[in-house]
C-alpha angles and dihedrals in degrees: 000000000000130000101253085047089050084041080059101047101049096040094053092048090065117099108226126143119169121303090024107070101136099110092059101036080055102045079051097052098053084044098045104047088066090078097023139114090191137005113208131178122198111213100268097064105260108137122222128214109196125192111187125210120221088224117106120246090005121183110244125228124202124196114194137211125182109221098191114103111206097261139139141267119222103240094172148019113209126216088253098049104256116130128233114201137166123236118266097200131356120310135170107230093221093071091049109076121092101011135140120242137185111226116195123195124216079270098059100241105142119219123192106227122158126207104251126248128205116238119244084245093072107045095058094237089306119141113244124236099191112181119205090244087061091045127102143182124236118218088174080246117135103212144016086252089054087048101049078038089070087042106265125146138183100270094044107137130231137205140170109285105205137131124268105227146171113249099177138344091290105020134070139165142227141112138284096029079137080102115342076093098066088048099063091044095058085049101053093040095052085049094053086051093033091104097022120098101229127186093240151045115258120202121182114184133172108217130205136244099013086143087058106042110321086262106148095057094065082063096050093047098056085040098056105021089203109203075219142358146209117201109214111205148125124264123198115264112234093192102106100115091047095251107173076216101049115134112246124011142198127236081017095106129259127327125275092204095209097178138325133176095286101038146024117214106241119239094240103041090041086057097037087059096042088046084054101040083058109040080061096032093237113168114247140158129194114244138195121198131188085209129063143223141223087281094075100075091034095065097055101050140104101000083327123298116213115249153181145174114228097190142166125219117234123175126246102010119178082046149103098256126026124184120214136171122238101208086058081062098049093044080044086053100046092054101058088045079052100056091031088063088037101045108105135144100288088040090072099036095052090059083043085071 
């Protein structure tokens, strides 16, 4: 297995909604300080991985993960034991029931517990519109007493508990690759620079609570000020009927992000990366999304900071179970070596224009 597809593994495995990313800030920071100058944390719990140039009055470059996976918060404990939670992200409730979910106390002790579902027998043949509110989560406990008993509290909070496994030769499946995916690729980028004297200072954070607002962005951004930024996350893959003009596919490189409903790619950096992606043929498609990304809030800050998102697709994200393909990763992954090693002074002043 290689070490972005371990990266994967372990980082998936991790249970982190958001709000509760410390499991993954800490399995960064172990992972990080091995290639940094400096580790920093803002106060609301994002981690920061600096890489100082030697140059004087070099530009800074941040590239930005979000840690938090799309989960729950336990809101209430009823007085037969089941569980009633908010959403933490966006979910459809028709890939909720039945499910099997990890839920993890202040403590840190982890319980298997899955939303019930009501048998066919009972519904007479009628379809079931189960909204999230009526929905509740089953510990196997038989009472609110047996339930604070194991640890658990209102405020615990709960993710999907599957496998991460290989489908094919490329793809593979688990949860939480929305953005498990950004976090191996700051860590692997900051590895591959990790000897080399660069012109700039590269910064690679993983920021808290995207699912919920992008909020954690708007701290990493006052606490860096980047000179530009590329937003490393996973989009969801459209691909599924087999459309030649599907948005978003799989095995077809990493993602263009044109426009979605925070940002709008600008002209000279769009051209800048696509120049780039085919002077090293590296694969690429353009993409559109009715969602956003932590880059949304990081553009607009400060007096503007130029940004991009240089994502990957994956299917069914805010699941159980996404599929991603591994060589969208590695062309993800060339292409941010490629403008590291790019980025200089007229560089950023040309996608200033």
């Amino acid at each position: 297995m290689s070490s972005a597809l371990k990266r994967f593994e372990e980082l998936t495995m991790l249970d982190g909604t958001s709000g509760f990313e410390n499991e993954i800030s800490k399995y960064l920071e172990e992972n990080l300080s091995k290639y940094a100058d400096e580790i920093k944390y803002d106060n609301l719990g994002g981690i920061y991985a600096i890489k100082k140039s030697k140059k004087e009055n070099a530009k800074t470059v941040m590239i930005a993960a979000h840690m938090d996976e799309v989960g729950f918060i336990v809101t209430k404990i009823l007085p037969n034991g089941m569980l009633k939670f908010e959403t933490l992200g966006g979910f459809r409730e028709d890939v909720l029931l039945a499910q099997t979910y990890t839920v993890t106390s202040y403590e840190g002790k982890k319980f298997t517990g899955v939303i019930g579902s009501v048998p066919k027998h009972f519904t007479a043949g009628i379809a079931q519109n189960v909204k999230i509110n009526d929905m509740t989560i089953d510990l196997g406990a038989a009472s609110r007493e047996e339930v604070l008993a194991m640890g658990i509290r209102e405020g615990a909070f709960v993710t999907p508990k599957t496998n991460f496994e290989q489908l094919t030769e490329y793809r593979f499946m688990s949860k939480a690759i929305d953005n498990r995916y950004g976090c191996v690729i700051i860590t692997e980028i900051l590895e591959q620079f990790a000897d080399k004297e660069l012109d700039i200072n590269l910064v690679v954070c993983a920021t808290v609570q995207e699912e919920v607002g992008l909020r954690g962005a708007s701290a990493a951004v006052h606490m860096v000020k980047p000179d530009v930024c590329f937003v490393v996350d996973c989009s969801p893959a459209n691909d599924m009927d087999g459309s030649a003009t599907s948005n978003g596919c799989l095995g077809e490189g990493f993602l263009v992000r044109l426009v979605d409903r925070t940002m709008v790619l600008r002209p000279n950096m769009r051209e800048k990366i696509v120049e780039l992606a085919e002077k090293n043929s590296i694969k690429y498609q353009y993409f559109t999304s009715p969602g956003g990304t932590d880059g949304g809030n990081i553009h607009q800050a400060l007096t503007g900071v130029p940004t991009t998102v240089i994502g990957i697709c994956a299917r069914y994200i805010h699941t159980h179970n996404s599929i991603f393909d591994i060589r969208d990763y590695y062309a993800a992954k060339s292409i941010l070596e490629k403008l590291i090693e790019t980025i200089d002074d007229k560089f950023i002043e040309d996608i200033r224009k």
